[in-house]
KOLBALUM-462040 format. One record per residue (C-alpha): x negated, y, z negated. Coordinates in steps of 0.02 Angstrom, whole numbers, plus 50000, padded with zeros to 5 digits. Layout:
xx X | yy Y | zz Z;
...
//
This chain:
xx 50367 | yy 48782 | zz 49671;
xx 50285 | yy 48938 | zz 49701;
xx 50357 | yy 49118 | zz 49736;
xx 50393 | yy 49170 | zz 49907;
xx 50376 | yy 49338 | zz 49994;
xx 50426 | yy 49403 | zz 50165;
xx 50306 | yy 49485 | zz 50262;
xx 50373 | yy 49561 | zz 50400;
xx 50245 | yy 49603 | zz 50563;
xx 50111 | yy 49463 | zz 50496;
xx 50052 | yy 49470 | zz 50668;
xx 49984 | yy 49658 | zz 50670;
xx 49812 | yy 49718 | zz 50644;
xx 49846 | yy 49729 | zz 50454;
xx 49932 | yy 49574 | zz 50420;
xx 49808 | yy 49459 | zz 50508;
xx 49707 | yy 49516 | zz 50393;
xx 49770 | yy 49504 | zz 50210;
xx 49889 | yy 49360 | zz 50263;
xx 49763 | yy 49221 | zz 50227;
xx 49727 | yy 49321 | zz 50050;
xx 49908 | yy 49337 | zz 50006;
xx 49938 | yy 49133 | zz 50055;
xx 49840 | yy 49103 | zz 49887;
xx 49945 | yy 49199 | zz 49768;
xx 50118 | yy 49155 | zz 49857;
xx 50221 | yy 49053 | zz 49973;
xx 50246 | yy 49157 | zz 50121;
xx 50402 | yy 49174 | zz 50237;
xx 50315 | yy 49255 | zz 50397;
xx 50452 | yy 49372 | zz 50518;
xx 50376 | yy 49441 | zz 50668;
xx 50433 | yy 49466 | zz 50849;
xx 50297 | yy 49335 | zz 50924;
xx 50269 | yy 49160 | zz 50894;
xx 50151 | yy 49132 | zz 50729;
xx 50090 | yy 48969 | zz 50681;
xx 50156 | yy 48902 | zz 50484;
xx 49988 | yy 48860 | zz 50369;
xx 50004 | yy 48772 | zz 50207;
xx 50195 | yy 48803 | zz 50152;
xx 50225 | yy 48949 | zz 50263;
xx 50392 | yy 48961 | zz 50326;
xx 50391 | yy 49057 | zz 50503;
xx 50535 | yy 49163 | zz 50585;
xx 50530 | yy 49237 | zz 50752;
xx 50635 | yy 49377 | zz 50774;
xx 50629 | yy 49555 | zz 50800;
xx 50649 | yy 49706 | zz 50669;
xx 50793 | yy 49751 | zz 50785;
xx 50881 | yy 49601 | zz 50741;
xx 50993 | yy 49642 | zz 50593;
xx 51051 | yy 49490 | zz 50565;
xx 50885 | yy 49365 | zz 50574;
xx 50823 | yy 49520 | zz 50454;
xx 50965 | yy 49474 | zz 50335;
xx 50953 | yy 49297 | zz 50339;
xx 50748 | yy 49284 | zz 50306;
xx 50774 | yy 49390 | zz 50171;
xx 50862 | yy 49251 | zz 50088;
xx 50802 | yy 49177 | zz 49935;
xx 50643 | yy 49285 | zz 49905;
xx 50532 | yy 49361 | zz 49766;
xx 50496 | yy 49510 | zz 49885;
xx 50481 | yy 49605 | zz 50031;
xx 50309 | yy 49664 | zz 50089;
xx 50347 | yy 49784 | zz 50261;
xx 50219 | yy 49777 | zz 50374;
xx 50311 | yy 49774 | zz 50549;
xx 50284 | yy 49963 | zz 50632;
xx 50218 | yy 50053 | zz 50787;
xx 50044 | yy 50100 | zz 50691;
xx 50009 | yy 50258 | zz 50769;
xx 50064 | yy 50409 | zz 50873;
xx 50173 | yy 50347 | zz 51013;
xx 50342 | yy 50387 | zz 51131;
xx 50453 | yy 50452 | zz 51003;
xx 50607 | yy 50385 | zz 51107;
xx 50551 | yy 50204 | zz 51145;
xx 50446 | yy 50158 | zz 51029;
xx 50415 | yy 50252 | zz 50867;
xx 50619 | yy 50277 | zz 50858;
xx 50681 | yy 50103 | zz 50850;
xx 50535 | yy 50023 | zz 50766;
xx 50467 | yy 50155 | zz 50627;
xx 50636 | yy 50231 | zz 50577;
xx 50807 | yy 50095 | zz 50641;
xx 50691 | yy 49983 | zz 50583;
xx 50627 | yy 50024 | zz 50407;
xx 50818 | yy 50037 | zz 50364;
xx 50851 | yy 49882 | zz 50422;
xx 50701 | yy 49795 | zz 50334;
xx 50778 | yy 49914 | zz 50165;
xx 50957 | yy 49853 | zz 50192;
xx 50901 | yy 49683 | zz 50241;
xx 50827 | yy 49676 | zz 50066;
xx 50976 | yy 49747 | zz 49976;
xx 51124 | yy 49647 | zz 50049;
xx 51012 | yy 49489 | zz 50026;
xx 50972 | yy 49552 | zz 49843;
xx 50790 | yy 49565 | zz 49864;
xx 50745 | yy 49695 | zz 49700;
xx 50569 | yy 49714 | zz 49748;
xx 50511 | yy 49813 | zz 49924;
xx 50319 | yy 49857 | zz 49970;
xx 50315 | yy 49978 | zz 50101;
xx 50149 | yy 50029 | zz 50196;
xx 50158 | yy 50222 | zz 50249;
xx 50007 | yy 50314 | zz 50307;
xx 49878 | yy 50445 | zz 50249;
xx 49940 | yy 50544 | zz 50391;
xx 50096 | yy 50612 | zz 50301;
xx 49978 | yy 50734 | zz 50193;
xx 49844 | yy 50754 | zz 50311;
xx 49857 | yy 50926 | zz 50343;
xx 49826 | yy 50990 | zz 50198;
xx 49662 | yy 51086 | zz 50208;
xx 49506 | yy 51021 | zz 50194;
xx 49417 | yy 51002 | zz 50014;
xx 49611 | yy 51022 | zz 49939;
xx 49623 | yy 50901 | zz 49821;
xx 49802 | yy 50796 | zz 49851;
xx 49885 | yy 50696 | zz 49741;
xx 50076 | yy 50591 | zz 49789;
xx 50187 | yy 50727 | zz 49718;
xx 50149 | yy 50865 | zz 49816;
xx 50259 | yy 50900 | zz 49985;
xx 50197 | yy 50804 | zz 50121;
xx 50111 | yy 50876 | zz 50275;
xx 50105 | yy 50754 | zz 50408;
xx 49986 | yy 50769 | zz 50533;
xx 50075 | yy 50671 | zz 50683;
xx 50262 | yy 50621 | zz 50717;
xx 50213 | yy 50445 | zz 50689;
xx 50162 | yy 50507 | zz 50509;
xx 50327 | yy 50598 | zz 50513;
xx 50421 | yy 50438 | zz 50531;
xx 50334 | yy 50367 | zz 50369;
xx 50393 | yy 50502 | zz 50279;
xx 50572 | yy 50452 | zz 50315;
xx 50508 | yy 50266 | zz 50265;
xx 50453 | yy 50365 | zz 50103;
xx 50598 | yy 50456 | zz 50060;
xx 50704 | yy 50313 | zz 50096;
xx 50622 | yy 50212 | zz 49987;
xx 50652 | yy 50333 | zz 49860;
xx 50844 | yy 50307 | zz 49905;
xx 50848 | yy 50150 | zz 49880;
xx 50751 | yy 50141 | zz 49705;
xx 50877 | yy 50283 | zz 49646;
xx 51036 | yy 50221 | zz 49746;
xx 51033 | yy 50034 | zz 49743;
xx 50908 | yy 49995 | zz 49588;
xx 50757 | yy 49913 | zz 49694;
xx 50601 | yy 49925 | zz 49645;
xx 50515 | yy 50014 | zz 49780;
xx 50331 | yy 50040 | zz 49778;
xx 50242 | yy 50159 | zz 49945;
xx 50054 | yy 50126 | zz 49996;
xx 49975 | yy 50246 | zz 50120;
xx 49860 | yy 50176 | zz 50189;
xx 49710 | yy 50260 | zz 50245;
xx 49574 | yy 50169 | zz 50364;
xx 49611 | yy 49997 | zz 50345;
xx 49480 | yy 49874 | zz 50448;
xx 49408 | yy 49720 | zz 50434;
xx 49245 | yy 49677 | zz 50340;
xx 49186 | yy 49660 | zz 50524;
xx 49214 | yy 49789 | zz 50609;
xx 49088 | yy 49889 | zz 50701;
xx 49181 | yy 50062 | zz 50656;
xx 49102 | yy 50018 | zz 50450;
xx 48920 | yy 50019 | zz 50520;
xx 48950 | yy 50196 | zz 50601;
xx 48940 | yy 50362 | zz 50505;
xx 49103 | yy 50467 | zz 50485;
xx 49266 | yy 50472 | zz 50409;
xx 49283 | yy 50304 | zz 50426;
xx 49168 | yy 50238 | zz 50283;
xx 49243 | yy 50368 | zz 50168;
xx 49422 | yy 50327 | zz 50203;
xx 49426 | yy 50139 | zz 50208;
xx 49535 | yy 50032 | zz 50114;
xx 49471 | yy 49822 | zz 50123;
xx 49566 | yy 49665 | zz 50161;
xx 49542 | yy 49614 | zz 49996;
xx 49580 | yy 49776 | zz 49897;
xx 49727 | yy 49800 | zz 49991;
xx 49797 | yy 49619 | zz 49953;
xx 49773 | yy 49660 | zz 49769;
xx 49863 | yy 49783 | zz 49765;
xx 49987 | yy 49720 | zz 49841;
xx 49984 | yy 49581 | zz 49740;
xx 49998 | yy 49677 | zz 49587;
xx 50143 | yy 49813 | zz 49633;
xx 50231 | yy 49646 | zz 49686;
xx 50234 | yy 49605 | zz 49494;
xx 50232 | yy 49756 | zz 49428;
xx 50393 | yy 49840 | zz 49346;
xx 50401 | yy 50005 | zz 49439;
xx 50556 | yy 50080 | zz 49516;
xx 50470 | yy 50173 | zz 49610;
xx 50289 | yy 50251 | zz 49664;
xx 50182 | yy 50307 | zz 49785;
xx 50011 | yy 50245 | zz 49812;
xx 49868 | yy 50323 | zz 49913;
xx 49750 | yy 50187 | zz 49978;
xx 49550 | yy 50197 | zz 50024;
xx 49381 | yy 50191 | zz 49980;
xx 49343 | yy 50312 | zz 49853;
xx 49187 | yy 50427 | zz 49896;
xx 49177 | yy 50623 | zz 49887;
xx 49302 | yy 50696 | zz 50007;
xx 49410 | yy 50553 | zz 50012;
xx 49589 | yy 50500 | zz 49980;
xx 49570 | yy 50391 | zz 49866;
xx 49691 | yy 50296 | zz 49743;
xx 49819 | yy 50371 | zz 49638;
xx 49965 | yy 50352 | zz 49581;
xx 50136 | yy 50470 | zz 49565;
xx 50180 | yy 50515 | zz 49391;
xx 50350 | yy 50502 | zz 49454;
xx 50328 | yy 50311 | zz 49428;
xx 50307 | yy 50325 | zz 49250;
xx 50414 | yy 50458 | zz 49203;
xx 50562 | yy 50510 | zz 49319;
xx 50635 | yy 50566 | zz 49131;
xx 50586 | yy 50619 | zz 48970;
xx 50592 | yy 50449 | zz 48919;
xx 50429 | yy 50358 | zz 48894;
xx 50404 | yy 50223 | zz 48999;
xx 50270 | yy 50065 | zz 49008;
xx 50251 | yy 50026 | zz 49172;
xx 50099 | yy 49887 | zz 49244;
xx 50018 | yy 49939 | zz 49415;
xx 49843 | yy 49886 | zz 49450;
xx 49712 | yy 49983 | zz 49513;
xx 49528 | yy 49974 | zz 49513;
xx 49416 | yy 50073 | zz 49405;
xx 49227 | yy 50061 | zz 49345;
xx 49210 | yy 49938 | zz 49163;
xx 49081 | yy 49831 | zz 49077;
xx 48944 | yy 49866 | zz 49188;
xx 49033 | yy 49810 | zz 49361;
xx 49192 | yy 49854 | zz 49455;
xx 49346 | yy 49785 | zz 49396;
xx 49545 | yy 49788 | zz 49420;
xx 49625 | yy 49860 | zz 49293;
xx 49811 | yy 49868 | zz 49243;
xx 49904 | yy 50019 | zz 49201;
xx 49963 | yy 49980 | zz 49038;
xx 50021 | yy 50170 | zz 48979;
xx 50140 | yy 50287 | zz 48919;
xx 50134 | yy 50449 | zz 49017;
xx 49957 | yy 50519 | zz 49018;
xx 49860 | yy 50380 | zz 48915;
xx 49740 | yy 50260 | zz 49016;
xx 49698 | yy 50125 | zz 49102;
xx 49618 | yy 49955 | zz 49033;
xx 49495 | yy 49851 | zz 49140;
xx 49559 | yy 49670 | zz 49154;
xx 49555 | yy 49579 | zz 49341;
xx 49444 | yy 49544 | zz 49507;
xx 49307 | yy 49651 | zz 49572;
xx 49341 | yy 49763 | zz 49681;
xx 49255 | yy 49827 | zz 49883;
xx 49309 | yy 50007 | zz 49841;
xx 49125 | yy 50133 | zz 49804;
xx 49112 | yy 50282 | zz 49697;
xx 49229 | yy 50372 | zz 49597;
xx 49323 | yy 50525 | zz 49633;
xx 49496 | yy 50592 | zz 49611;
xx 49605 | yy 50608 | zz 49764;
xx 49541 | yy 50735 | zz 49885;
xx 49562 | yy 50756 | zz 50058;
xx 49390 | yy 50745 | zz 50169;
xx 49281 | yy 50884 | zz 50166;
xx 49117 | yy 50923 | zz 50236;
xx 49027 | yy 50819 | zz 50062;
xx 48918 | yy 50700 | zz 50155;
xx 48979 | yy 50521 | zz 50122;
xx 48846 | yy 50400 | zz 50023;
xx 48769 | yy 50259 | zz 50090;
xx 48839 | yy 50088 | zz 50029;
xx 48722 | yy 49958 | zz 49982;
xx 48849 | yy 49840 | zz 50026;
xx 49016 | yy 49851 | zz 50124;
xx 49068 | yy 49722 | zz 50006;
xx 48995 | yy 49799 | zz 49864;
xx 49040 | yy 49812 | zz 49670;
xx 49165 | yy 49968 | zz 49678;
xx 49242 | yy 50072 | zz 49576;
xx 49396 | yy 50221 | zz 49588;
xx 49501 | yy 50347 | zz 49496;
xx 49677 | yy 50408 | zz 49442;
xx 49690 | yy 50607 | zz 49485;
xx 49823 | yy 50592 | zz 49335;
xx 49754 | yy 50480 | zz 49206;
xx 49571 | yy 50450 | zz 49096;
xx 49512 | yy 50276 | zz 49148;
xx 49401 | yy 50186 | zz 48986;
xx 49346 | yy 50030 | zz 48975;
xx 49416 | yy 49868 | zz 48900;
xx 49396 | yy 49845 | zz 48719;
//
């Protein structure tokens, strides 16, 4: 029988996406407010973030929790971004906790350090300087995440996530911010996939292509070290090996590297995490194309 996660907001303009690439590495247990139809050995709950209880229940019995379900933008703080981005994270978190869920995977945004000037290069342990109030609420999904690793013993990993589109869409073919800042279906699902069995208690991840003036991908040192002990966690990220793009798993004590091991990867060019500057963005042979990253913190090598 294989390991089932809940996904909650499936139906959004993220989840339709990575959904179908998630189905092959788990059983998945689908919550969202509208109707969704079951593929394969899905198991499908309608119900609303709102409701406590349904939360509780679908929570039942799995591997992990991977929390989708938000207002994705700047909205009416009273209506909308209120009930959904902040009542509802904690109920997705103490969903998870009462129903003994260990592992949570919550998606934040790049807009909670967007702020920061131009050309300043950013990495997840600096203060946050959200941009919007919607970004504001995903710093309270952040630091309650952080609670709940520290309070309750969950292992709870943050991804903000940058420009996140489909290998389709028309905003990819269009010069911008855009191509510098995206983060694909496929590289978002694998990391996913791999904070899901990593052995974290918690960390912060910045998601997107990685191309001068970017965000890029990084990773807090607060996941590896939040003492003087030394610690061996395993997160995956991509990096450059062997000729080709790979994933690689973090496999390190505090300040060693990274080994290449894994799928290819849609992320282009290497740089450390900076925020966009006026660098003009390179053209991709392919939007699909052999990719590669880097840690801010740590030397990536290649695979003996």
């Amino acid at each position: 029988m294989r390991e089932r996660i809940l996904i909650t907001g499936p139906g959004g303009r993220v989840g339709t996406q990575i959904v179908p690439l998630l189905r092959e590495h788990f059983a998945l247990r689908l919550l969202d407010a509208k109707q969704l139809k079951a593929e394969i050995d899905d198991e499908v709950v309608q119900a609303d973030i709102a409701e406590f209880d349904a939360l509780r229940k679908a929570c039942e019995g799995v591997k992990a929790m991977v929390h989708l379900a938000a207002i994705p933008d700047e909205d009416d703080f009273h209506s909308r971004l209120l009930p959904v981005n902040l009542a509802g994270v904690y109920n997705a978190f103490e969903a998870a906790r009462q129903a003994g869920v260990r592992k949570v995977i919550f998606t934040s945004t790049g807009q909670t350090v967007l702020l920061y000037p131009k050309g300043e290069w950013v990495t997840p342990e600096m203060p946050v300087r959200p941009s919007t109030v919607y970004g504001c609420t995903k710093v309270f999904g952040e630091a309650l995440a952080r609670h709940y690793s520290e309070k309750h013993g969950m292992s709870m990993i943050v991804i903000r996530l940058c420009y996140f589109q489909p290998y389709d869409s028309e905003l990819l073919r269009q010069p911008g911010d855009i191509r510098r800042e995206w983060c694909s279906p496929r590289d978002l699902t694998q990391l996913l996939v791999k904070s899901i069995r990593a052995d974290v208690p918690f960390a912060i991840f910045s998601a997107s292509r990685i191309t001068p003036g970017a965000f890029g991908i990084s990773a807090t040192r607060s996941a590896w070290s939040a003492t003087s002990r030394k610690i061996t966690p395993r997160i995956f990220l991509p990096a450059q090996g062997n000729g080709r793009s790979q994933w690689n798993s973090l496999s390190t004590q505090r300040g060693e590297g990274l080994r290449v091991r894994g799928e290819p990867a849609d992320l282009l060019w290497p740089t450390a995490t900076r925020l966009q500057d006026s660098h003009p963005s390179p053209r991709p042979s392919s939007l699909r194309g052999e990719g590669v990253a880097s840690l801010s913190q740590w030397h990536i090598q290649d695979a003996p």
